[in-house]
ROLUM-586731 format. One record per residue (C-alpha): chain; x, y, z. Coordinates in steps of 0.25 Angstrom, whole numbers, plus 5000, padded with zeros to 4 digits. Example, Ala and Ser with C-alpha at 12.3 -4.5 7.8 and 13.67 -1.06 7.14 Angstrom:
// ROLUM-586731
<"A", <5049, 4982, 5031>>
<"A", <5055, 4996, 5029>>
// end
This chain:
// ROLUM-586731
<"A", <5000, 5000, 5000>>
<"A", <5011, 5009, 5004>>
<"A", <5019, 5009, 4990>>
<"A", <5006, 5009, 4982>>
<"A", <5002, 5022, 4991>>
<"A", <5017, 5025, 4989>>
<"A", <5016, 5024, 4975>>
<"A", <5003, 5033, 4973>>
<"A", <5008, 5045, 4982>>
<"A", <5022, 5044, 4971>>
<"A", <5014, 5044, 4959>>
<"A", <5004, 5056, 4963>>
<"A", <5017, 5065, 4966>>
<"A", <5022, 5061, 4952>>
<"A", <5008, 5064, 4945>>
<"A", <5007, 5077, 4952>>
<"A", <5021, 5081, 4951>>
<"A", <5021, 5078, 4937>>
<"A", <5007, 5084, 4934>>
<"A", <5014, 5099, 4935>>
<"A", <5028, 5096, 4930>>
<"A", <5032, 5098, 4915>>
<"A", <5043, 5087, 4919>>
<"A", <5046, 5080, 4931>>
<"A", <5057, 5067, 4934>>
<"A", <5051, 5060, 4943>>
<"A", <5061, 5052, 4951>>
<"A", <5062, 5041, 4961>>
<"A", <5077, 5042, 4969>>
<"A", <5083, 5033, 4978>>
<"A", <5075, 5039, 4991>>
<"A", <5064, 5048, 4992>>
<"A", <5069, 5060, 5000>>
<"A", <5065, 5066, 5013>>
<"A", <5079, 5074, 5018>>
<"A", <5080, 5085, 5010>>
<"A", <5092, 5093, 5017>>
<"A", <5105, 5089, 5009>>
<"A", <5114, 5091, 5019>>
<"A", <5107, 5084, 5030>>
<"A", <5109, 5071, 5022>>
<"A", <5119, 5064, 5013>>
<"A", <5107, 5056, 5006>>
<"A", <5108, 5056, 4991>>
<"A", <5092, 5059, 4990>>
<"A", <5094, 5072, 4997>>
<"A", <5107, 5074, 4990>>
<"A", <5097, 5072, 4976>>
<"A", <5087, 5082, 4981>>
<"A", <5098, 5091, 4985>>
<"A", <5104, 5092, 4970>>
<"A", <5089, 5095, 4964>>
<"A", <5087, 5109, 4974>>
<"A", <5102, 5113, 4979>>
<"A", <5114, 5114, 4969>>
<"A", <5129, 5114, 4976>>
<"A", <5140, 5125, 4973>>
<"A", <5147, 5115, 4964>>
<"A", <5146, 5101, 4960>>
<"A", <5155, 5090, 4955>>
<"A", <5154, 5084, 4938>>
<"A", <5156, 5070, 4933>>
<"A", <5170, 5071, 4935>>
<"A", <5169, 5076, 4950>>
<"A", <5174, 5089, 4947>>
<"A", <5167, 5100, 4957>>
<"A", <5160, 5110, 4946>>
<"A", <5153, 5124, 4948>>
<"A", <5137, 5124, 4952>>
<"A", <5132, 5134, 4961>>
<"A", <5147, 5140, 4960>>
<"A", <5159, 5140, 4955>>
<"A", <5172, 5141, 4964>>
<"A", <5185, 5146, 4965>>
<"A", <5197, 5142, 4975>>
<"A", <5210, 5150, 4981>>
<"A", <5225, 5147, 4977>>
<"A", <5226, 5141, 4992>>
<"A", <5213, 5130, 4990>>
<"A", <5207, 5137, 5001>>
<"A", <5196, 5146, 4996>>
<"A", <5185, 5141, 4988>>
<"A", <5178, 5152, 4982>>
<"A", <5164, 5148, 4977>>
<"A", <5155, 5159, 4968>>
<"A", <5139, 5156, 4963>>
<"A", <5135, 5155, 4951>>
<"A", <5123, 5163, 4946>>
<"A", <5109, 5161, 4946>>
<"A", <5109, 5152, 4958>>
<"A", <5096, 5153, 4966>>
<"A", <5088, 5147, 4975>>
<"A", <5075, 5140, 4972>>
<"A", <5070, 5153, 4981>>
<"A", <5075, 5162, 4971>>
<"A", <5086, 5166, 4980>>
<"A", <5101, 5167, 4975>>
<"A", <5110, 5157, 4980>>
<"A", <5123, 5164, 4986>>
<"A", <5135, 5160, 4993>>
<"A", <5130, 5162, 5007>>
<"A", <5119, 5150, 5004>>
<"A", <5130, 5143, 4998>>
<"A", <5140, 5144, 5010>>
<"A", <5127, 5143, 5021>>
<"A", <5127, 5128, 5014>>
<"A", <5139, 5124, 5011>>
<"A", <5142, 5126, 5027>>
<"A", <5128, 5120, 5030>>
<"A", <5134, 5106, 5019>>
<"A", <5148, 5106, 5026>>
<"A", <5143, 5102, 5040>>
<"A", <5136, 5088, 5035>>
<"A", <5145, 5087, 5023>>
<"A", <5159, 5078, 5025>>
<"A", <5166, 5085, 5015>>
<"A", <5159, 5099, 5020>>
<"A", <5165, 5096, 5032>>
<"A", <5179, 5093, 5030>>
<"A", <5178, 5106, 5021>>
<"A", <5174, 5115, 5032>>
<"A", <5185, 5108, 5042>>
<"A", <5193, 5116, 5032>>
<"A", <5183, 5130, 5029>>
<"A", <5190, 5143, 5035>>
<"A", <5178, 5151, 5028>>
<"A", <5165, 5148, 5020>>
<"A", <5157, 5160, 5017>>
<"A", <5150, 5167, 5005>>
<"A", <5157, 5180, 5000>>
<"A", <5147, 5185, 4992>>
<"A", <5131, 5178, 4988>>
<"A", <5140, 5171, 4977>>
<"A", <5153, 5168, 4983>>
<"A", <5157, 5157, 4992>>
<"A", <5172, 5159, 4998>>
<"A", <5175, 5144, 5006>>
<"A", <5189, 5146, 5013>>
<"A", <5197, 5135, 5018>>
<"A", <5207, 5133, 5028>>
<"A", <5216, 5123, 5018>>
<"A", <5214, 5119, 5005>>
<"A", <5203, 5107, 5004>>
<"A", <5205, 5100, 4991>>
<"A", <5192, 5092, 4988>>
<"A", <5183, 5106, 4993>>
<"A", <5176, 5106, 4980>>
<"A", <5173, 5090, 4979>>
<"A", <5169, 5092, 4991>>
<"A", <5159, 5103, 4988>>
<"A", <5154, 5099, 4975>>
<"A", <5151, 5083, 4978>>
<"A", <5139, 5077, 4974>>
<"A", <5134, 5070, 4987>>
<"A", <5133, 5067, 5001>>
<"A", <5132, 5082, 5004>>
<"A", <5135, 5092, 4992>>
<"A", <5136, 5105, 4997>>
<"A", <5121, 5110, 4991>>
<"A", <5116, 5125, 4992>>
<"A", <5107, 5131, 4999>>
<"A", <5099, 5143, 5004>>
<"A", <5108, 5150, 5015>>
<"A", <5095, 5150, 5023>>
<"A", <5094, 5135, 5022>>
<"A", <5109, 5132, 5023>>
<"A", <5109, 5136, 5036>>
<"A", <5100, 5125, 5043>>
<"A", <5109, 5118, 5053>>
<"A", <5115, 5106, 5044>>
<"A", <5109, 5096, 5054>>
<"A", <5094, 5101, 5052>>
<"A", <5088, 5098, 5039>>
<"A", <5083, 5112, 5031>>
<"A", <5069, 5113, 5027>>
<"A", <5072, 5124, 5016>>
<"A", <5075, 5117, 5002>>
<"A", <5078, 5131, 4993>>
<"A", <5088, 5126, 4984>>
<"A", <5094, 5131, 4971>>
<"A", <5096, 5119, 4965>>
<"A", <5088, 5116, 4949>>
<"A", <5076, 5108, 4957>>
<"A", <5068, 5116, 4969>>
<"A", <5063, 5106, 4978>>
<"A", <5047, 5106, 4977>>
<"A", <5042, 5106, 4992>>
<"A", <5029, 5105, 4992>>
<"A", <5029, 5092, 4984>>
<"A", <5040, 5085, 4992>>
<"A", <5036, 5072, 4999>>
<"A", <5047, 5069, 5007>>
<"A", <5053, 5053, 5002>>
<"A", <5042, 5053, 4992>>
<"A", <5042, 5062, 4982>>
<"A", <5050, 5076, 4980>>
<"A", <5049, 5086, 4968>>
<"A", <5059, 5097, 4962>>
<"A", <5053, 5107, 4952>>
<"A", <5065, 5112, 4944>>
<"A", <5072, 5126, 4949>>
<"A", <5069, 5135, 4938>>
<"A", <5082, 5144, 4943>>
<"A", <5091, 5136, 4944>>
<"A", <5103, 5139, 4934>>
<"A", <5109, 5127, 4930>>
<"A", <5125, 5128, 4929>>
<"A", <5129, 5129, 4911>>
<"A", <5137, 5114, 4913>>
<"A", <5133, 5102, 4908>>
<"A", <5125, 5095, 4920>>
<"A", <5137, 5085, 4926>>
<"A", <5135, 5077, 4938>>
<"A", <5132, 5087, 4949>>
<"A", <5138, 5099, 4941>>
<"A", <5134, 5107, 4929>>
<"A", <5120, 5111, 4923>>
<"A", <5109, 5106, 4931>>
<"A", <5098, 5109, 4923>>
<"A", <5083, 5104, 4925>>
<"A", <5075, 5099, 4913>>
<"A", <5063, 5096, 4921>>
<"A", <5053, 5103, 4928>>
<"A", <5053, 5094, 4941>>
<"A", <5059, 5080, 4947>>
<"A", <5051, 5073, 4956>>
<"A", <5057, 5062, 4965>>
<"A", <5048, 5052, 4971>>
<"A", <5051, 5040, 4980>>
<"A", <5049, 5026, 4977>>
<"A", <5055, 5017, 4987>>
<"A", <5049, 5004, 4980>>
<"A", <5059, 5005, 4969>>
<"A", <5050, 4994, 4960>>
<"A", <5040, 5004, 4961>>
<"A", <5049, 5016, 4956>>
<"A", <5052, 5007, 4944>>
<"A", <5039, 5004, 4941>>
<"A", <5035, 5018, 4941>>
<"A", <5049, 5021, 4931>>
<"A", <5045, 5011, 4923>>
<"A", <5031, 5018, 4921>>
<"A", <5036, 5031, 4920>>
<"A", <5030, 5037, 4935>>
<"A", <5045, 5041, 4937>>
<"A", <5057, 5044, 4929>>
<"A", <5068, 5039, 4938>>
<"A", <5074, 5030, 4950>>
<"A", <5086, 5035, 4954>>
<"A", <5091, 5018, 4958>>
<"A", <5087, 5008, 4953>>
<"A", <5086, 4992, 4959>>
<"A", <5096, 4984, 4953>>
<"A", <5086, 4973, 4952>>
<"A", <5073, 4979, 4946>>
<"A", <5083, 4985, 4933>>
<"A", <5077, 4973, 4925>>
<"A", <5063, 4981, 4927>>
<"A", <5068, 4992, 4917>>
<"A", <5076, 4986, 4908>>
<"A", <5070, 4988, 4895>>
<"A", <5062, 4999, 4898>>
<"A", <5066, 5010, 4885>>
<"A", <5060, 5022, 4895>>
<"A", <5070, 5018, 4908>>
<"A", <5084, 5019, 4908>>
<"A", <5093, 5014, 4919>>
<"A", <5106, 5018, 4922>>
<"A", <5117, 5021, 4933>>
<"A", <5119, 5037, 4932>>
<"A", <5127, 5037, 4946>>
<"A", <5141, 5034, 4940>>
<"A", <5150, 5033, 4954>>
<"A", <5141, 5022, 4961>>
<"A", <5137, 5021, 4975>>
<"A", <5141, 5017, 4989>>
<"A", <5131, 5010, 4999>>
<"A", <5137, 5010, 5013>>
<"A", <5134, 5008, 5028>>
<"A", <5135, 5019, 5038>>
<"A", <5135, 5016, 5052>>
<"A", <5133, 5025, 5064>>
<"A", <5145, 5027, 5074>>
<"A", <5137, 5035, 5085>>
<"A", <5128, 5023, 5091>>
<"A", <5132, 5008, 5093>>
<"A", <5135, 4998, 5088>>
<"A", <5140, 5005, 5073>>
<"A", <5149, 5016, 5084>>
<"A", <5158, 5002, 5087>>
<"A", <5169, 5003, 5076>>
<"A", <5170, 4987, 5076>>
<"A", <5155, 4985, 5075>>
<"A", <5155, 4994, 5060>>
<"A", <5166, 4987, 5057>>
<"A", <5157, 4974, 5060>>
<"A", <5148, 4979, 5051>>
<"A", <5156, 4983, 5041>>
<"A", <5162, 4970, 5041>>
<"A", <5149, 4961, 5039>>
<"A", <5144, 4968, 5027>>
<"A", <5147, 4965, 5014>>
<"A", <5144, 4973, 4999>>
<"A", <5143, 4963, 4990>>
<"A", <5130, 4959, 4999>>
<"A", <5125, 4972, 5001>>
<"A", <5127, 4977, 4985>>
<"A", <5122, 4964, 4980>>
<"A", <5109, 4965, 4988>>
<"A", <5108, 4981, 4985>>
<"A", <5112, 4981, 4970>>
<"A", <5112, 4967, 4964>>
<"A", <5119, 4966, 4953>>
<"A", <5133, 4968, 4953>>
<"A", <5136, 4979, 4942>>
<"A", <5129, 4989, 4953>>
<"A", <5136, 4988, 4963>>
<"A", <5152, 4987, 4967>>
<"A", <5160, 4981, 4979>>
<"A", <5167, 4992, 4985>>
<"A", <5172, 4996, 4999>>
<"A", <5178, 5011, 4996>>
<"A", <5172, 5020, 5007>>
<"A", <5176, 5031, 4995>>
<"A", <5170, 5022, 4984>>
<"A", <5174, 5012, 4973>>
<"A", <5180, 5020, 4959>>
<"A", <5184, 5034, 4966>>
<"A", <5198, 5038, 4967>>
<"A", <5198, 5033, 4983>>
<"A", <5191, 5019, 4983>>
<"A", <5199, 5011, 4994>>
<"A", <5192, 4999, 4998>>
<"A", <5199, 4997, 5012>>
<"A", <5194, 4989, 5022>>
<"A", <5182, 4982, 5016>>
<"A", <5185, 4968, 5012>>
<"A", <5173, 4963, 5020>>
<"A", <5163, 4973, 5013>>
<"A", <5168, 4970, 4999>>
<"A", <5172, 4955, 5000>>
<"A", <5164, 4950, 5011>>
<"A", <5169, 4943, 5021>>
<"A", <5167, 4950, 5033>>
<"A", <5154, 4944, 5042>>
<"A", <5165, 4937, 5052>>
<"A", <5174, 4948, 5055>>
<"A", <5161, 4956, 5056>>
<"A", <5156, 4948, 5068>>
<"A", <5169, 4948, 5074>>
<"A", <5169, 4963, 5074>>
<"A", <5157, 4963, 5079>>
<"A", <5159, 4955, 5091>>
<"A", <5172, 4961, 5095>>
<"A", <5165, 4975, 5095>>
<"A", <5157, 4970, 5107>>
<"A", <5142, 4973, 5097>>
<"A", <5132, 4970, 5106>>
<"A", <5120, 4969, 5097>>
<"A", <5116, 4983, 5095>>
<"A", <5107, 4984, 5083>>
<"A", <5111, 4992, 5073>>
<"A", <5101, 5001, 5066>>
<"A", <5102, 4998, 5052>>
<"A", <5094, 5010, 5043>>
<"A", <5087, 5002, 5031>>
<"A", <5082, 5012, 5019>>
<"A", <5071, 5002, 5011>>
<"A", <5067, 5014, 5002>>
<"A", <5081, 5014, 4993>>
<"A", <5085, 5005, 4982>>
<"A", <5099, 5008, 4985>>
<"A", <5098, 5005, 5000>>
<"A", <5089, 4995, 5003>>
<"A", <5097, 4982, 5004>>
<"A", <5110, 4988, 5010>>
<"A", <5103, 4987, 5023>>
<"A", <5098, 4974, 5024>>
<"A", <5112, 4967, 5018>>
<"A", <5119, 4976, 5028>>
<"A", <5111, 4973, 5040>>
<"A", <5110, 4958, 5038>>
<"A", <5126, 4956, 5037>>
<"A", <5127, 4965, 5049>>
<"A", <5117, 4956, 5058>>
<"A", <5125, 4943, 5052>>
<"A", <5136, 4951, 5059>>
<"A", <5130, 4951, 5070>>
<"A", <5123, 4965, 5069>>
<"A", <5110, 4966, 5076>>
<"A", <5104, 4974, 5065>>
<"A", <5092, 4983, 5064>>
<"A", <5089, 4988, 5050>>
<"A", <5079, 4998, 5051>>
<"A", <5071, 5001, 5036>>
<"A", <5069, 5015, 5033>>
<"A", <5067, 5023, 5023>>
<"A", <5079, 5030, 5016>>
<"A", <5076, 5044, 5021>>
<"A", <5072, 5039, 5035>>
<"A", <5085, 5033, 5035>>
<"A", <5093, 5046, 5030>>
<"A", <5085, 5054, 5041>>
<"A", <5089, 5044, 5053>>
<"A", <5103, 5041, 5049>>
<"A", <5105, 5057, 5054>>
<"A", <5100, 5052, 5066>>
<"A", <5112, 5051, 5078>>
<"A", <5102, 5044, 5087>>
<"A", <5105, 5030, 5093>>
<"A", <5099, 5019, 5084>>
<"A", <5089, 5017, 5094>>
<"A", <5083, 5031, 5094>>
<"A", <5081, 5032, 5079>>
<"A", <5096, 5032, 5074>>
<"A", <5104, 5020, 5068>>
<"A", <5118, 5013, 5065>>
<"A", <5117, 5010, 5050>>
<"A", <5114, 5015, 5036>>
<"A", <5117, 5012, 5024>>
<"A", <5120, 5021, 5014>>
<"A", <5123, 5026, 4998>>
<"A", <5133, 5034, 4993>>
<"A", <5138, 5039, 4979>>
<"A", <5152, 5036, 4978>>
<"A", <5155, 5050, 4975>>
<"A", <5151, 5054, 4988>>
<"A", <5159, 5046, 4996>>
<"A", <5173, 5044, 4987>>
<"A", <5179, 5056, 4993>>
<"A", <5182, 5055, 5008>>
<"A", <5180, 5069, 5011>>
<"A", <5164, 5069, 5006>>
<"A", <5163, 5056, 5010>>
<"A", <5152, 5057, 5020>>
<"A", <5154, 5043, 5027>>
<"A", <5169, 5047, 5028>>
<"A", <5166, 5056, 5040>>
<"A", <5171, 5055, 5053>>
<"A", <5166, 5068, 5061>>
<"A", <5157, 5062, 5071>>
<"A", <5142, 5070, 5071>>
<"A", <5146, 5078, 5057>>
<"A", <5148, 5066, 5050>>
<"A", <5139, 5057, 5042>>
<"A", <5128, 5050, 5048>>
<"A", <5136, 5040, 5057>>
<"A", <5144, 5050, 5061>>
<"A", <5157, 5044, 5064>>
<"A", <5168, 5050, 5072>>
<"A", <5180, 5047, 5066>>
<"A", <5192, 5056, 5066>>
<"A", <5201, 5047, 5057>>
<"A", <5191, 5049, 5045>>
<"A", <5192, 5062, 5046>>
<"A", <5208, 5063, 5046>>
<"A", <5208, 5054, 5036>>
<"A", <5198, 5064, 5026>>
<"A", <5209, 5074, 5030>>
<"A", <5220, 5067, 5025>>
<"A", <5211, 5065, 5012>>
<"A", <5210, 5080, 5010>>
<"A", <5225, 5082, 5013>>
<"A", <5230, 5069, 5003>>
<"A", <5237, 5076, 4993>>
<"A", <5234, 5065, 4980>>
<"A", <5223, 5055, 4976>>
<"A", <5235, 5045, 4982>>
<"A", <5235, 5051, 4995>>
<"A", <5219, 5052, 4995>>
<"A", <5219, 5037, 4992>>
<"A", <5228, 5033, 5003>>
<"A", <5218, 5043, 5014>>
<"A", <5208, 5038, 5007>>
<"A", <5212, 5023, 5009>>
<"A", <5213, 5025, 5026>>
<"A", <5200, 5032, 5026>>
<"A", <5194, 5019, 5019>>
<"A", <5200, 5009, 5029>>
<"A", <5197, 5019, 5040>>
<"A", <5182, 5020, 5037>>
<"A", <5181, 5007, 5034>>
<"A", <5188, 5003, 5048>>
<"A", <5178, 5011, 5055>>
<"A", <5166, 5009, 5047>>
<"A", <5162, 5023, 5043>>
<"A", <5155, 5016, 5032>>
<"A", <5153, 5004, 5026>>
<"A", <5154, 5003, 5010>>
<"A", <5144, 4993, 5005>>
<"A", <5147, 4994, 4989>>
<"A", <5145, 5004, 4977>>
<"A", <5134, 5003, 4968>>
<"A", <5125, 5009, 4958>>
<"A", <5108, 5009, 4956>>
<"A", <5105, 5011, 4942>>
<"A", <5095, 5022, 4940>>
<"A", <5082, 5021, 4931>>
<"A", <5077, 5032, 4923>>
<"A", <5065, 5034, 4912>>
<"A", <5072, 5037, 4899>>
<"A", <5066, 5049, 4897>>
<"A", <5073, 5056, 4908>>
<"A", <5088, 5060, 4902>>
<"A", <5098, 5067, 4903>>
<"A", <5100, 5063, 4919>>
<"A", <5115, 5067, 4925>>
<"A", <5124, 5053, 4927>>
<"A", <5127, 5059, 4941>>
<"A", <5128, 5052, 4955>>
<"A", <5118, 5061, 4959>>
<"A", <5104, 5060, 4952>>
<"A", <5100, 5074, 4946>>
<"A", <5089, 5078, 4938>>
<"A", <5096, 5089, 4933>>
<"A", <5098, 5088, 4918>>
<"A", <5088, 5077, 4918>>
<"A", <5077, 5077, 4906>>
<"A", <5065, 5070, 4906>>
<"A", <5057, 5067, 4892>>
<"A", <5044, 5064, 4886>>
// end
């Protein structure tokens, strides 16, 4: 009853969305969306919804080259001072110009949550706007990755907002969602993890370069993009198939058959670097604050169960224990002989017993609502109770999960000990954005580790003067994190999407746009 009901509510708001719009995408993503503060959260849906209404002060290609957007940028002879000017005809969906001192206001606001913001402001002096078009940043030494840092893609990109809304506390969720980005999120139609809707921004000045990636031209060919969420993905394929929808963002390896041969679909793989799945544990309650018991844990799991149950078939998914992923300039596969070849359930109880576990339960958060992360968690949880874990997976939906995993309450009182995550491999293939590579207790990612070494060793990253000397820091922080289970790598993978062939022109980025996106008879 509830998906039939489901279902109807899903296709009135397409109807009636479409019963005004000259041309609207209607889209299922991997999760519906309820958080909608980009710096509150490193969720990839949130991120998605950021890109539509805020636009960033510059962006990285193809080639991961950090390119102009809101601004162009100019730096001193001694690498200290960033000087960052506007471009025109940047405007707020309020009508307001954007100036410098909205753009400072949010960069400050980003730093505090972001990792990378955060070793950047270990090292500001200054960071103010000279004039309403002119951002000076002055540093106290010279940082060289500052504008990879700025321009990345994910798990935090430094986006732009009213002053006015930059200055909520970074811990408190705004509730103003002015953007000036080439989508203005439509309010009054927003259902929160069921259906959102962005008319296009007819202010918005797109940049004169060719669309790439994150950077160039982002101009809008349609009138409004429509996201609704369909947790039953046979249901979201039916109504692709039918033509209700025009997208599915992933894809089930195992109902590809279902579209093949279908002239009006095409399915593809537009996120070129691949994904990470991994574990995340939390350090502040027991039993995960017992380095030997992660350890435990890390030794009973292994990827080839977990990717073969998530993914399937084999030319989707790769074997890979680089915490910096597999194909970057840093992969290092240190430490994880049990996770990539198996093996490891005997040392895994041995652990466990010498760490004195007394049985604890470990809350276990289980999204059933995402094709990408709803087998990880039983695979995982049943290896960790052949362990000897006494586990407790407790199913949620996906943004129930990203809401509580903020939580630092004991598992007891509504908090938890273990998630399992995703993350594009560009995200996580530098250690200095790295967000699961940070050791500053409260200010770090959720699971907030305290671990001073980790934070030595991004230093000496920064400091390394070669891709030789960044490989070797970068092997010791991969036999460091591994050794004290700041994460656990489960595997890369990809999820084909599926499109209606009359949408084109779509952005091979890791990050889905709709952007340049064209949509035919």
């Amino acid at each position: 009853m509830f998906q039939r009901l489901t279902a109807t509510l899903l296709a009135s708001t397409i109807l009636a969305g479409a019963a005004w719009a000259e041309t609207t995408v209607t889209a299922v993503m991997h999760s519906g969306l309820r958080v909608l503060d980009p710096v509150m959260t490193t969720a990839h849906i949130t991120r998605d919804h950021a890109y539509m209404i805020y636009d960033v002060l510059i962006a990285q290609d193809s080639q991961f080259q950090p390119q102009p957007q809101m601004a162009d940028w100019t730096i001193s002879d001694d690498q200290k001072v960033y000087t960052f000017t506007l471009r025109d005809g940047l405007k707020f969906h309020d009508g307001a110009a954007v100036t410098a001192a909205d753009a400072v206001a949010s960069l400050k606001r980003w730093a505090q949550k972001d990792a990378g913001g955060q070793v950047i402001m270990d090292r500001t002096e200054s960071l103010e706007a000279a004039d309403d078009k002119t951002i000076v940043w002055t540093l106290k030494e010279p940082f060289v990755p500052m504008l990879e840092v700025l321009s990345k893609q994910s798990a935090l990109p430094p986006f732009i907002m009213p002053a006015r809304v930059a200055e909520t506390p970074a811990d408190e969720s705004i509730t103003d969602y002015t953007g000036s980005g080439p989508f203005i999120f439509v309010t009054d139609e927003f259902q929160p993890g069921i259906s959102v809707t962005y008319a296009k921004n007819p202010d918005y000045v797109p940049r004169d370069e060719p669309a790439d990636w994150m950077a160039g031209g982002k101009v809008v060919n349609v009138d409004e993009v429509k996201w609704v969420n369909m947790p039953d993905i046979q249901t979201a394929v039916n109504a692709l198939t039918s033509g209700e929808i025009d997208y599915i963002e992933q894809m089930q390896v195992d109902l590809l058959p279902l579209l093949e041969g279908d002239p009006n679909l095409v399915v593809e793989v537009r996120e070129p670097t691949g994904m990470m799945t991994m574990a995340r544990m939390n350090f502040l309650h027991p039993p995960f604050d017992n380095e030997k018991v992660r350890q435990a844990a890390l030794k009973a799991i292994s990827q080839e169960t977990v990717l073969a149950a998530m993914i399937g078939d084999p030319q989707y998914y790769q074997i890979c224990g680089a915490l910096l992923g597999c194909g970057t300039p840093l992969e290092n596969e240190t430490g994880t002989d049990t996770l990539t070849k198996g093996g490891g359930a005997e040392e895994a109880k041995a652990l466990l017993a010498e760490s004195g576990y007394d049985g604890t339960p470990v809350v276990l958060m289980a999204p059933t609502d995402m094709v990408a992360l709803a087998t990880q968690p039983v695979v995982v949880s049943q290896m960790l109770r052949d362990a000897g874990f006494n586990v407790d997976m407790q199913p949620m939906d996906w943004q129930t999960l990203v809401t509580r995993r903020a939580s630092q309450s004991a598992p007891a009182d509504g908090g938890w000990n273990l998630f399992i995550t995703n993350w594009m491999v560009p995200e996580i293939s530098n250690p200095i954005s790295n967000p699961m590579l940070n050791g500053r207790g409260n200010d770090a990612w959720f699971g907030w580790p305290t671990d001073d070494t980790i934070e030595k060793l991004k230093n000496d990253y920064i400091a390394a003067a070669d891709l030789d000397a960044q490989k070797a820091v970068s092997e010791e922080i991969q036999s460091h994190s591994i050794n004290t289970v700041l994460e656990v790598p489960l595997g890369q993978y990809s999820l084909p999407q599926a499109r209606r062939a009359n949408l084109t022109d779509m952005i091979p980025s890791p990050v889905p746009v709709f952007w340049n996106i064209k949509k035919g008879e």
